[in-house]
C-alpha positions as CSV (number, residue, x, y, z in Angstrom):
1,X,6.6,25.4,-61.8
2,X,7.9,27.8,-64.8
3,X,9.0,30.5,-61.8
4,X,10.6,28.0,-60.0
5,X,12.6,26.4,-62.9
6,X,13.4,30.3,-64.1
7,X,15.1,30.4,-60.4
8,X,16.8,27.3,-60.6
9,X,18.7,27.5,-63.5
10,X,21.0,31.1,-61.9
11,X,21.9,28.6,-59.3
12,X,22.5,25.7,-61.3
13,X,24.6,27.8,-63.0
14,X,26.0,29.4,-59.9
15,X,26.6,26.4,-58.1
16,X,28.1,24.8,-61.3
17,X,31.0,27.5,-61.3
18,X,31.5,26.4,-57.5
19,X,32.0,22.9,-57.8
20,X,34.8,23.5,-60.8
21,X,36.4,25.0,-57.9
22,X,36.2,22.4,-56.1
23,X,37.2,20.1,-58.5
24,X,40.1,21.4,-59.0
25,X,40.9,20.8,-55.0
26,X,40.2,17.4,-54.8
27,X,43.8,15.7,-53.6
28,X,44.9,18.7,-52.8
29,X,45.5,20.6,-49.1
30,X,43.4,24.0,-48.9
31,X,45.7,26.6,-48.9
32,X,47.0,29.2,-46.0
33,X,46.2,32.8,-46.6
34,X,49.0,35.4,-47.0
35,X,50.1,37.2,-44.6
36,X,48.6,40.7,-43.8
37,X,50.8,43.6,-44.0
38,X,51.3,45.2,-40.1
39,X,52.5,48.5,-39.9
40,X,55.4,49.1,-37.6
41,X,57.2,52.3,-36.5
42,X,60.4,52.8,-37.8
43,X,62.9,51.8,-35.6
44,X,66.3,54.7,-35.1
45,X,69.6,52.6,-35.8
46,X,72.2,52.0,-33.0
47,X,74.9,55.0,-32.5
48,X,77.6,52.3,-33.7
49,X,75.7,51.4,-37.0
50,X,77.7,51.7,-40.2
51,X,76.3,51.0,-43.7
52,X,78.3,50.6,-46.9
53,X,78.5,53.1,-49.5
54,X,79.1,52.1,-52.8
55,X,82.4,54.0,-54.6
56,X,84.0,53.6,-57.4
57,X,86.6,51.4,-55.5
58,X,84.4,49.3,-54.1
59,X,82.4,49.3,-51.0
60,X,83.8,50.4,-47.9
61,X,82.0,50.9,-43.9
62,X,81.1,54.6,-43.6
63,X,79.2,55.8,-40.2
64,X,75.9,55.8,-40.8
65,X,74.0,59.2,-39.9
66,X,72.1,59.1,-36.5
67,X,69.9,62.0,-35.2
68,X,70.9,61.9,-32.2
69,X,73.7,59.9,-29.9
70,X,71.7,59.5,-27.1
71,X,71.2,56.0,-25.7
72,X,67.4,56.8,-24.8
73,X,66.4,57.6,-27.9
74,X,62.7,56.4,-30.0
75,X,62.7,52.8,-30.6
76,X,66.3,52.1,-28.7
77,X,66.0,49.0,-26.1
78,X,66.7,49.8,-22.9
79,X,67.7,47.7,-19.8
80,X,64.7,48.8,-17.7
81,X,62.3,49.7,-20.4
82,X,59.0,48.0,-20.3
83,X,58.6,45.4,-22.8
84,X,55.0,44.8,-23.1
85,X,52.5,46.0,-26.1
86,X,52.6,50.2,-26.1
87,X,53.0,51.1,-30.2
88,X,52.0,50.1,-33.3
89,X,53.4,46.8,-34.6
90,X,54.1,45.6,-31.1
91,X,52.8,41.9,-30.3
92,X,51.5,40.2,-27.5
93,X,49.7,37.3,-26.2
94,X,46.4,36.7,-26.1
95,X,45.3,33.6,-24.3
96,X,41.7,32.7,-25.0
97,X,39.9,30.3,-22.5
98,X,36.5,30.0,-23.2
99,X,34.2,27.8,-21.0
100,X,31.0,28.7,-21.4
101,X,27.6,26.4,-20.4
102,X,23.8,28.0,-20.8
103,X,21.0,26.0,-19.5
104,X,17.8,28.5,-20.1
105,X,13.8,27.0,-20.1
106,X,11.0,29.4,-20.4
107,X,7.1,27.9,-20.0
108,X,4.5,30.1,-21.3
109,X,0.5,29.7,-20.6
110,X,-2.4,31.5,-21.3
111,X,-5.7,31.6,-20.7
112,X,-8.8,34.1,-21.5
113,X,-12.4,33.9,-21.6
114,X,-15.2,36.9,-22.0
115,X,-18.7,37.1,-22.2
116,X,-20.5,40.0,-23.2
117,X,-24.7,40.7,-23.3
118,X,-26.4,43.8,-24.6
119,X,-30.1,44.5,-25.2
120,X,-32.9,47.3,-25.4
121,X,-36.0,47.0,-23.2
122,X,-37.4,50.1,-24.2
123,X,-36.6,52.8,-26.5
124,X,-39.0,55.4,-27.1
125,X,-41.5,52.9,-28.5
126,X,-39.2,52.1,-31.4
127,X,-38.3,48.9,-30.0
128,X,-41.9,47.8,-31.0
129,X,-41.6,48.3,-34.5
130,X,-38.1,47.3,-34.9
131,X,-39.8,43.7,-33.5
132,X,-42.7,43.9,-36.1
133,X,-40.7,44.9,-38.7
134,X,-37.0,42.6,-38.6
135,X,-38.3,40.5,-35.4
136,X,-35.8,41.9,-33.6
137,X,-36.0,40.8,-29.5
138,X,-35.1,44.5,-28.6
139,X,-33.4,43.1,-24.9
140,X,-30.9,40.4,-26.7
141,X,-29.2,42.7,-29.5
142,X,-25.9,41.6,-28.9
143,X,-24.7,38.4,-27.5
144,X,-21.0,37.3,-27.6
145,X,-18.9,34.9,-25.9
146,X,-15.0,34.6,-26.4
147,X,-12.5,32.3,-25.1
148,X,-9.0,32.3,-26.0
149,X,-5.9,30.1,-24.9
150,X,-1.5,29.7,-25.7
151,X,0.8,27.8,-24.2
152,X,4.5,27.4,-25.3
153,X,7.7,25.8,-23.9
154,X,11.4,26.7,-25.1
155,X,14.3,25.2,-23.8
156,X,18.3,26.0,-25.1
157,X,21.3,23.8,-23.8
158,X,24.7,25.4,-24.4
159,X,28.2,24.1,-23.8
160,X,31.8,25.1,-25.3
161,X,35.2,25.1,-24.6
162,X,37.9,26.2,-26.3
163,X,41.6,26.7,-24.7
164,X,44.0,28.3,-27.3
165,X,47.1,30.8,-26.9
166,X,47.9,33.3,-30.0
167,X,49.9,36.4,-30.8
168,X,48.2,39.1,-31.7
169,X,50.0,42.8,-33.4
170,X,49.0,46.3,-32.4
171,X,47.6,47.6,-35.7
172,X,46.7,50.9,-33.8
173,X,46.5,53.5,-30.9
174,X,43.7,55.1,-29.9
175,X,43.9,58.4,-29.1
176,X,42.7,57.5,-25.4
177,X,45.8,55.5,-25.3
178,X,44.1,52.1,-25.9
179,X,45.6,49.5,-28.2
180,X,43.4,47.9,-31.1
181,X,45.1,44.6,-31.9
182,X,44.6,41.5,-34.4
183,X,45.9,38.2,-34.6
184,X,45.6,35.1,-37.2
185,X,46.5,31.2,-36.9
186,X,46.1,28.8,-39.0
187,X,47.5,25.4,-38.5
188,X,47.2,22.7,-41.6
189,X,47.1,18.9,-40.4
190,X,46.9,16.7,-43.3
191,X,43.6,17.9,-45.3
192,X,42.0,19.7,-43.0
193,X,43.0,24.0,-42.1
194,X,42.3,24.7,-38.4
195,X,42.4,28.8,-38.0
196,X,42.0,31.2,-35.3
197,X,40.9,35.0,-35.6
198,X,40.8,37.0,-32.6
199,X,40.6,41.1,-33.1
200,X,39.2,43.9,-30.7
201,X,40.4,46.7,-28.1
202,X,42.7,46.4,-25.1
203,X,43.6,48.7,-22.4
204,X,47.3,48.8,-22.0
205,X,46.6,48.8,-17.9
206,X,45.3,45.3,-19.0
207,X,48.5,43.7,-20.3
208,X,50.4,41.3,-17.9
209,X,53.9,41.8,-17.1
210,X,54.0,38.6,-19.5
211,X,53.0,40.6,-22.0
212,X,49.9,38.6,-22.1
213,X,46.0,39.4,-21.4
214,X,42.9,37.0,-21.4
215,X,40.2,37.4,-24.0
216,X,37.6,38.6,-21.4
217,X,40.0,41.7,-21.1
218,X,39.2,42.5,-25.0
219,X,36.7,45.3,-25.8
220,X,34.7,44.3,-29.1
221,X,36.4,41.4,-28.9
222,X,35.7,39.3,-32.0
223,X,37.0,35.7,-32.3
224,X,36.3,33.1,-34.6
225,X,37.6,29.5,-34.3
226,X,36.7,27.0,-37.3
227,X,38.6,25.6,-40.4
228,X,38.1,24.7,-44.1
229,X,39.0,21.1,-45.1
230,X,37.5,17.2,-46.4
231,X,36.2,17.5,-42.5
232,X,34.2,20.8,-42.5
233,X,32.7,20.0,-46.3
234,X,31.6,16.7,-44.9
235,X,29.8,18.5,-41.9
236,X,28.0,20.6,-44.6
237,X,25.0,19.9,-46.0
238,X,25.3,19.8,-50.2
239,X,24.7,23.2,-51.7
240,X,21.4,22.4,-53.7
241,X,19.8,20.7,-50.3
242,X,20.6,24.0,-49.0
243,X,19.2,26.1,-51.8
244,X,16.1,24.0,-51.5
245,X,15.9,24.7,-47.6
246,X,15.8,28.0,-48.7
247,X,13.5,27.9,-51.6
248,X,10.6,25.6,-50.3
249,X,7.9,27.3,-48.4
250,X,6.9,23.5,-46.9
């Protein structure tokens, strides 16, 4: 009882810390995360840009320098460029349809039974005096018998669904040429934060000329739907019938 108290009291103390936290919430929405910072490339200014220099009259238009006057240039829109997802800090669309149902049963028996019988008649005489002496019976020296049996069942029943459409940003290029993207949403209602995480790789071959692709398109794709609320904390078990889950051996 003394080793269990001595862990109990780093978690009372623990879990004590938590609920000030928590505390404080009550009443309150959960709050949004910031937003990440996404690199982008830097984009060359149009030939006809002018920026204003500051002088000691005042501030007057002055053409702005531009490497090069070319309409074609990095980062300049084009009429017939292609607009999907190809650099860093590009977006596009990732719509996520998952339907998914599992129905798996496994039945397991087992059955084994052995015998096994070995004696001495005769043994250079020595069979005699091992009888005499012990009262061994020289022809039933070892007798076993062995009989074993299992049988298990296992049945898993899985259904989910989830339709959702995000936008996701190029954080980088491979150097295959493949685009490693991530996207965040979170949508508050009331008390309760919904959010949806959704990162991995894409082949640019892969984007639609919507400049969309479907999640079964993404390599390592990793996406997480769930939320943080009065909803999800009522779902939850309380932390110290957790900790005891954990703690009891029966």
């Amino acid at each position: 009882m003394n080793k269990i108290a001595i862990l109990l009291i780093p978690a009372l103390a623990l879990g004590g810390c938590g609920s000030m936290g928590r505390i404080k919430q009550i009443g309150k929405a959960p709050k949004m995360s910031e937003m990440a910072p996404v690199a982008a490339p830097e984009v060359e200014a149009s030939v006809g840009a002018r920026t204003e220099v500051a002088t000691a009259e005042g501030r007057n238009p002055q053409a702005a320098a531009v490497n090069s006057p070319s309409l074609f240039r990095v980062g300049a829109g084009a009429l017939f460029q292609d607009q999907r997802a190809t650099r860093v800090g590009d977006i596009l669309t990732i719509k996520v349809n998952i339907s998914d149902k599992a129905n798996v049963g496994n039945t397991t028996t087992r059955t084994r039974d052995g015998s096994e019988n070995s004696g001495v008649g005769a043994l250079l005489g020595l069979e005699k005096i091992a009888k005499r002496v012990a009262g061994v019976d020289p022809t039933t020296l070892v007798s076993s018998t062995t009989k074993s049996s299992s049988a298990g069942a296992g049945t898993v029943n899985r259904s989910e669904v989830v339709n959702m459409t995000i936008a996701a940003v190029v954080t980088s290029v491979l150097p295959n040429g493949n685009l490693v993207i991530r996207g965040r949403q979170e949508t508050r209602v009331n008390y309760e934060l919904r959010e949806l995480l959704v990162s991995g790789i894409v082949r640019p071959q892969d984007i639609a000329r919507d400049n969309s692709i479907q999640h079964t398109q993404i390599a390592e794709a990793r996406i997480s739907y769930g939320g943080r609320g009065q909803l999800t904390d009522a779902q939850q078990a309380r932390w110290g019938q957790q900790l005891m889950d954990v703690l009891l051996p029966f």
